[in-house]
C-alpha positions as CSV (number, residue, x, y, z in Angstrom):
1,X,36.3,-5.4,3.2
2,X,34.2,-2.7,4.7
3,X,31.2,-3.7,2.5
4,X,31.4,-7.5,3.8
5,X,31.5,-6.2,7.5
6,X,28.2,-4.0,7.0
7,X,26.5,-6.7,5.0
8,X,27.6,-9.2,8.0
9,X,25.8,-6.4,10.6
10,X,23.0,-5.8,8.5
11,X,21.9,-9.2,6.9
12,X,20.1,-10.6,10.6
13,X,18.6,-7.2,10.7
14,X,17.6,-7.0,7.8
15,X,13.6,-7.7,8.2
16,X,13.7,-5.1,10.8
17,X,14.7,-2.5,8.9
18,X,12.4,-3.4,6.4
19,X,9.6,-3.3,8.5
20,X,11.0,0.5,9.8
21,X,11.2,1.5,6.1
22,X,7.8,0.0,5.9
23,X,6.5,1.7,8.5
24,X,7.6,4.8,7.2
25,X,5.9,3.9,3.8
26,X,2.8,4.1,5.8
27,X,3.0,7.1,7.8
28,X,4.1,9.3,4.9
29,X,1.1,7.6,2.9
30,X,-1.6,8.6,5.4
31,X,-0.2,12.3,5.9
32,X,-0.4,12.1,2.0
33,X,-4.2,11.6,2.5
34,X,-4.6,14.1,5.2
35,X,-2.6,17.0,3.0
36,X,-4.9,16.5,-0.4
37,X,-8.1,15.9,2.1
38,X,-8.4,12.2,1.0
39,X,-10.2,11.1,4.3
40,X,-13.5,13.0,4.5
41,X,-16.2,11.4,2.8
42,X,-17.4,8.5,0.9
43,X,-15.3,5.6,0.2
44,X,-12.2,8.1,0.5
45,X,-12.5,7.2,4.2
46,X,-11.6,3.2,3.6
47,X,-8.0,3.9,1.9
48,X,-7.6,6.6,4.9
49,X,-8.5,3.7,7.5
50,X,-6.7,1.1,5.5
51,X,-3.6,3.6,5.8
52,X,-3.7,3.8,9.8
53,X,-4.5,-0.1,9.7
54,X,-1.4,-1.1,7.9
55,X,0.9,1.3,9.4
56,X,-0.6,-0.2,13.3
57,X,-0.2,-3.5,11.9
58,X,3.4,-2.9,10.6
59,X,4.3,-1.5,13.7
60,X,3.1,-4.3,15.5
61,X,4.9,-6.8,13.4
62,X,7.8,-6.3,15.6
63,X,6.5,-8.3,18.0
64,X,7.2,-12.1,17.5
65,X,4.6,-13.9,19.4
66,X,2.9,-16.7,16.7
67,X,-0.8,-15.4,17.7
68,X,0.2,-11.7,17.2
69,X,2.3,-13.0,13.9
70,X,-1.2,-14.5,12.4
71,X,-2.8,-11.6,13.1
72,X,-0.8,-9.8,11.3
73,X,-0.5,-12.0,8.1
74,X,-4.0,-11.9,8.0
75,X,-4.6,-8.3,8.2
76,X,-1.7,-7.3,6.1
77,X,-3.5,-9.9,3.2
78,X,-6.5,-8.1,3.8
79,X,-5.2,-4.3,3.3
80,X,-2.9,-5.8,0.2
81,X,-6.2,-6.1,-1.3
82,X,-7.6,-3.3,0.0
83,X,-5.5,-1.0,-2.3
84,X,-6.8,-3.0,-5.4
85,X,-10.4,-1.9,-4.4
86,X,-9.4,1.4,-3.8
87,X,-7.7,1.2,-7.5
88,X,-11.3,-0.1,-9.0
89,X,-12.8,2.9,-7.2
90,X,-10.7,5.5,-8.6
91,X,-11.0,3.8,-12.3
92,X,-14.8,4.1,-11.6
93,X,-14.5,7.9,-10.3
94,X,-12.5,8.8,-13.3
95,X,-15.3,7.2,-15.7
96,X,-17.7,9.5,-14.4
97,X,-15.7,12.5,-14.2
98,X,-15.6,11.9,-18.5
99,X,-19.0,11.0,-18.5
100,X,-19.8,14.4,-16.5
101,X,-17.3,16.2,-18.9
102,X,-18.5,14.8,-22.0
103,X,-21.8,15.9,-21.1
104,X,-21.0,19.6,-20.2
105,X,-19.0,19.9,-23.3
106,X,-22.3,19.1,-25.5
107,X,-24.1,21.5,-23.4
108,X,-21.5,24.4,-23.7
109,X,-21.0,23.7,-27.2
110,X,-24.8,23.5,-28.2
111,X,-25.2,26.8,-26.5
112,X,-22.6,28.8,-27.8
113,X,-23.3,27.4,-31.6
114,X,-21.7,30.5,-33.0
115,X,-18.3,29.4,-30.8
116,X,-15.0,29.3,-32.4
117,X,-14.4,25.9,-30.5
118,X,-14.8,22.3,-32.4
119,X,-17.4,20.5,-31.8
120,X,-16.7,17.7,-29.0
121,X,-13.9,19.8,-27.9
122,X,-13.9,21.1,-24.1
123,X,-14.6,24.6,-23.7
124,X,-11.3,27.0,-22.6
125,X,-10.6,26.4,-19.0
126,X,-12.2,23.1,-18.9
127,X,-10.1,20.4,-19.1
128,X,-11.4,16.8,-20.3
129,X,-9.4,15.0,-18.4
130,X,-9.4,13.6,-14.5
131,X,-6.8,15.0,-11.8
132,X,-7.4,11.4,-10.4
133,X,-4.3,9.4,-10.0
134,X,-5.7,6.1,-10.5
135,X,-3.0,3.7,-9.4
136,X,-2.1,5.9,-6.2
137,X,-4.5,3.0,-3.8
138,X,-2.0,0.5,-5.4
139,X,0.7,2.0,-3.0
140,X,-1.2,0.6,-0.1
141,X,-1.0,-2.6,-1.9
142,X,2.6,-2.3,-2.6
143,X,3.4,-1.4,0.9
144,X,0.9,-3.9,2.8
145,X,2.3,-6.9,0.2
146,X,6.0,-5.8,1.2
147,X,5.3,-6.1,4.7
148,X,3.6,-9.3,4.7
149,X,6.3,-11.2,2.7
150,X,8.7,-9.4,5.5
151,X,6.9,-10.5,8.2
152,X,6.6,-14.1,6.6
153,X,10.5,-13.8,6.0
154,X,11.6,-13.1,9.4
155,X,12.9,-16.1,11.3
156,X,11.4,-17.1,14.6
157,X,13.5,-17.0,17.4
158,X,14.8,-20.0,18.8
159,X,12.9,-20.8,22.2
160,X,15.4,-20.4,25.3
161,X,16.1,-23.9,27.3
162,X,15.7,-26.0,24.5
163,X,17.7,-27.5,22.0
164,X,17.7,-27.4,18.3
165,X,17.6,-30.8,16.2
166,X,19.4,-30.7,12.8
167,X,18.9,-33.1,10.0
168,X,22.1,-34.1,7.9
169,X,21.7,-36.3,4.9
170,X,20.1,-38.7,7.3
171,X,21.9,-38.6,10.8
172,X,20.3,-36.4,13.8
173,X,21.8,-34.4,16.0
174,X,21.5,-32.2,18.6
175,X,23.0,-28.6,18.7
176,X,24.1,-27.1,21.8
């Protein structure tokens, strides 16, 4: 009984507290950026903007006006594929981060000949691998997607003074 009476007081709020969750999603996002120092140079500074975009965008979501809702479809489009740039850039970064690897291992290795190390094998203390996370730009993409199909969900309010026409199986009527 209880769980019908909070699913009757949350289901025509529903889209709002989306949008506050997504919101969140945002904000935490970009003070992810800011704490690892994603945001100073390069192309770092597009998923950084991108960030501050969608979570302004998301916040103004809450307003209903159809020019502002546009808007805000077609930004929120936009950043959704944003993150799969920023995804393409990381899988690109990560490529030469190997490449730069690979090539300092044949360097190490040739030098030190008499090394206990394999061949091909990175030298103690230097990893091979890339700290990058390369999906982490598809959050962006995951959030910004989220919002739009909340935005696109939320019903428009009825407009005051006028009266609603329903169609059943054939017969209109007016709603008062």
């Amino acid at each position: 009984m209880t769980l019908n009476r909070l699913s009757q007081r949350l289901r025509p709020r529903f889209p709002d507290l989306v949008l506050v969750i997504c919101a969140a999603g945002f904000a935490f996002l970009a003070v992810e950026l800011v704490l690892y120092d994603h945001f100073q140079r390069g192309t770092q500074i597009i998923g950084f903007a991108a960030t501050l975009v969608g979570l302004a965008v998301t916040l103004l979501a809450f307003w209903r006006q159809r020019v502002v809702q546009g808007v805000v479809v077609a930004l929120l489009a936009v950043l959704t594929f944003s993150g799969l740039y920023g995804a393409n850039e990381h899988r690109k970064e990560i490529a030469e981060d190997a490449a730069r690897s690979a090539q300092t291992t044949t360097v190490s290795v040739s030098a030190t000949s008499t090394s206990a190390a394999p061949t091909g094998a990175p030298p103690a203390g230097m990893g091979g691998g890339s700290d990058i996370p390369i999906l982490a730009p598809l959050s962006l993409s995951g959030l910004a997607g989220l919002t739009l199909l909340t935005v696109l969900a939320r019903r428009r309010p009825e407009p005051s003074g006028v009266e609603r026409v329903e169609r059943a199986g054939g017969l209109v009527r007016t709603a008062e």
